[in-house]
C-alpha positions in Angstrom: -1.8 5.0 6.8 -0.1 2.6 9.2 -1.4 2.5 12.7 1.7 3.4 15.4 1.3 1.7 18.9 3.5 1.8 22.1 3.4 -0.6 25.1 4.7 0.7 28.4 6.2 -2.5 29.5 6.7 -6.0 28.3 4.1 -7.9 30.4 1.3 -5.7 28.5 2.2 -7.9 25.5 -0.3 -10.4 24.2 1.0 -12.8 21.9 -2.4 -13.9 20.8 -3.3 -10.6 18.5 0.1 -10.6 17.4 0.3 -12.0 13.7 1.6 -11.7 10.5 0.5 -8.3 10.0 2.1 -7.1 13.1 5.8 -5.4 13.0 7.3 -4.7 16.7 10.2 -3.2 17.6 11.4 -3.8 21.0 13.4 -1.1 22.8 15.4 -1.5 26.1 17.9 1.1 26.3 19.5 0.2 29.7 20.5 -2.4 28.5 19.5 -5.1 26.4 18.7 -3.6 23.0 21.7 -1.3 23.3 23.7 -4.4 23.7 22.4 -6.3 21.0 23.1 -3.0 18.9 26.8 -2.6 19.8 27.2 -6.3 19.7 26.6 -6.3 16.1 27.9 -3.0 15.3 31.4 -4.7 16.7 31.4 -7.8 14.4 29.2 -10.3 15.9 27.5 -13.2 14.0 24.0 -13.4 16.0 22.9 -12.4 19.6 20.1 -15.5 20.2 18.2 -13.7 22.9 16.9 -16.2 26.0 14.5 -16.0 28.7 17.0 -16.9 31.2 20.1 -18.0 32.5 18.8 -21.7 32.6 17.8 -21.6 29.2 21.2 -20.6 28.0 22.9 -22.9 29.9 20.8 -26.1 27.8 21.0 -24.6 24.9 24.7 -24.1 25.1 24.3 -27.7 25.8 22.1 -28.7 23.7 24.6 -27.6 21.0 28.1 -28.4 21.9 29.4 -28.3 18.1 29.4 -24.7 18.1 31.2 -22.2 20.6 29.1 -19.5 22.2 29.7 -16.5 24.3 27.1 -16.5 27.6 26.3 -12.7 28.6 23.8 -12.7 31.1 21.9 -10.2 33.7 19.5 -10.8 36.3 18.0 -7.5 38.5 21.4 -5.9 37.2 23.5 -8.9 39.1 26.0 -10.4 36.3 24.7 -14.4 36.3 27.6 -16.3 37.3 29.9 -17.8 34.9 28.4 -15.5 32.2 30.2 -12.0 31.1 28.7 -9.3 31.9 26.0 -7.2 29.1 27.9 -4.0 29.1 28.3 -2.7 25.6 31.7 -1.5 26.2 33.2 -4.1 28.3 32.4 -6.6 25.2 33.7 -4.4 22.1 37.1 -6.6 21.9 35.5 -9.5 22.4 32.1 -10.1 20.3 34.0 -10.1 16.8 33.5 -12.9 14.8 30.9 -14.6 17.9 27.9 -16.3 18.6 26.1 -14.6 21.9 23.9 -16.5 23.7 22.3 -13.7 25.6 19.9 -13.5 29.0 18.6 -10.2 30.4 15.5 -9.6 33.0 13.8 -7.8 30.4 14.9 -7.0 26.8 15.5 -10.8 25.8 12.2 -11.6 27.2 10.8 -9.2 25.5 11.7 -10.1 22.2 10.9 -13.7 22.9 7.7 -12.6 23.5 7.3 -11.1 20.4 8.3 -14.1 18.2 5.1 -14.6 16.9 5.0 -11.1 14.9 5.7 -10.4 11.1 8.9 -8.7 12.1 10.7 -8.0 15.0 13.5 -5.4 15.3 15.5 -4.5 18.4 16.2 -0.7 19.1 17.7 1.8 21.0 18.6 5.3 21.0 22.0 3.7 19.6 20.4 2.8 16.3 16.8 4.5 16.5 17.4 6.3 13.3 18.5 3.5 11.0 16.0 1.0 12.1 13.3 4.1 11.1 14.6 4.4 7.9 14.5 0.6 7.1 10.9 0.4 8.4 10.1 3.2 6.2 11.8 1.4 3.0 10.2 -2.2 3.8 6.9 -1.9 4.7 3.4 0.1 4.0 0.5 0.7 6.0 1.4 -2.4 8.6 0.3 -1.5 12.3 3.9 -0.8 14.1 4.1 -2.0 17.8 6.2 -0.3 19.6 7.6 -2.5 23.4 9.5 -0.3 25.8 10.3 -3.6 27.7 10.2 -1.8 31.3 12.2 -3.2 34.6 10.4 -6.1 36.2 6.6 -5.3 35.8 7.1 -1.7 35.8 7.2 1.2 33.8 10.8 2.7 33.2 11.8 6.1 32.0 14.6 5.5 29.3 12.5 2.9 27.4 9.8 5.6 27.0 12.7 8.4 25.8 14.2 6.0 23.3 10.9 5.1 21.9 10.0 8.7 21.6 13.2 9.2 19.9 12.3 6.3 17.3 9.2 7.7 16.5 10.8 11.3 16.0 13.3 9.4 13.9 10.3 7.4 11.6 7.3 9.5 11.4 7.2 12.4 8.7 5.3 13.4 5.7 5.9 11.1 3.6 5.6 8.2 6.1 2.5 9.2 8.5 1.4 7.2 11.1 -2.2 7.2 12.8 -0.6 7.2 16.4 -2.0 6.4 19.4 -1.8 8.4 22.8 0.7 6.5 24.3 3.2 7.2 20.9 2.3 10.6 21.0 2.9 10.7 24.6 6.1 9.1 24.0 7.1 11.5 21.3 5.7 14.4 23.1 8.4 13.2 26.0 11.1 13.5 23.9 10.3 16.5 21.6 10.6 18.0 25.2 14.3 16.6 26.6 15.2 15.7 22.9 18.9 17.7 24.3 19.2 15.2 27.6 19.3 11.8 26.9 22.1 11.2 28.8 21.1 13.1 32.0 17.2 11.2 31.2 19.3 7.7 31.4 20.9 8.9 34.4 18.2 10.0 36.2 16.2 6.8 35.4 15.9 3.8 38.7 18.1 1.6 36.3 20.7 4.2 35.2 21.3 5.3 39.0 22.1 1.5 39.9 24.5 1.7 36.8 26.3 4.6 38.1 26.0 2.6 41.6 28.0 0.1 39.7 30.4 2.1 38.0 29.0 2.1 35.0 28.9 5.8 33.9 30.7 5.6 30.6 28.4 3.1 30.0 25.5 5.4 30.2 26.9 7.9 28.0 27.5 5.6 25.2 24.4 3.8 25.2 22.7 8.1 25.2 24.6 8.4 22.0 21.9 9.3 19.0 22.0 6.7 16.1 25.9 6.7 16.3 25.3 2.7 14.6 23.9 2.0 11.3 22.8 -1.2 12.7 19.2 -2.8 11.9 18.8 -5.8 14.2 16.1 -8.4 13.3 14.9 -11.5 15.8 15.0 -14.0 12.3 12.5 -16.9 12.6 12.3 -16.4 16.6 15.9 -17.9 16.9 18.7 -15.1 16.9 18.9 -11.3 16.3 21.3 -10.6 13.0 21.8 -7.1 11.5 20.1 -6.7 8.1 23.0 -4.1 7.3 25.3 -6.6 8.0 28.1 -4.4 7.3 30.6 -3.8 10.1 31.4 -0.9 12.2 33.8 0.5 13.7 34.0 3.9 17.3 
């Protein structure tokens, strides 16, 4: 029986026990992950996730042979000269593209994950059909579960959406020895499992979303494994979809 672990936020990451035996899945609902997800569900090549807007800039740079789309956040502010990481806003756009992408949290998160066996991005987008590929690739590996939190601090929608994943991968024939803070995390959602979108909404970041206009944003991203996408950081360098096949909403 695997071991199932959840961290509350991305700065209780320690990259010195993670190994080769180590899978993490990294969720930040609002809105990294669930960028990455739609990003791929629309037809883009790779999202090569950055620790900031400076390190897209050189390595945009640093590779001038090859054209990339800059989408960028910092403390919800669009970075300038980047688009913005809405999922919505970049369906017509992503097809076919290379994203270079910068976010406060998600991106760093899954930098700081690199040195796992496997690391997946998730969301409530695509909770269910990154469950089902865990459940069909691996045995008995400990699962680490990274709600990537806002800045240092616990945040809400993370902790929904990872309760949702766990709801979506844990059954009798694939049990998991959980830890409190998964069950708590499951036990969260098994009790709003009908809100997601009024939990996003309620959350510190969903309210600056709405603040911003961005309520159809927060609806979409609340949607329940609407993608078949399975997104994988590949060596540390960019996030691909292992179902590589394209969809279409």
């Amino acid at each position: 029986m695997g071991k199932l672990h959840l961290l509350m936020k991305k700065e209780e990451i320690d990259d010195q026990k993670l190994n080769d035996e180590k899978i993490v899945v990294v969720f930040d609902v609002l809105l990294a992950t669930s960028t990455i997800t739609a990003a791929l569900a629309f037809g883009a090549k790779e999202v090569i996730p950055v620790m900031n807007g400076q390190e897209a800039v050189l390595f945009t740079n640093k590779n001038l042979d090859k054209e990339y789309l800059l989408i960028g956040e910092y403390e919800g502010n669009t970075i300038e000269g980047f688009l913005s990481p809405n999922p919505l806003t970049l369906k017509k756009i992503v097809a076919d593209q290379s994203i270079v992408l910068s976010t406060t949290n998600g991106t760093v998160a899954l930098k700081n994950s690199q040195n796992a066996k496997r690391v997946y991005a998730a969301s409530i987008l695509n909770a269910n059909a990154v469950a089902n590929h865990l459940r069909q690739s691996y045995k008995d590996e400990s699962v680490i579960l990274v709600c990537s939190g806002s800045s240092g601090q616990f945040n809400m929608e993370d902790f929904y959406g990872a309760g949702y994943f766990i709801d979506c991968l844990v059954n009798e024939s694939c049990p998991f020895d959980l830890s409190d803070a998964a069950k708590s995390a499951h036990y969260f959602y098994l009790g709003l499992k009908e809100k997601s979108n009024e939990i996003l909404a309620e959350s510190n970041v969903g309210k600056m979303l709405f603040r911003y206009g961005f309520e159809e944003e927060l609806k979409f991203v609340s949607s329940k494994s609407i993608f078949n996408v399975v997104p994988i950081f590949a060596d540390g360098k960019s996030v691909i979809n292992v179902n590589f096949s394209k969809e279409t909403i």
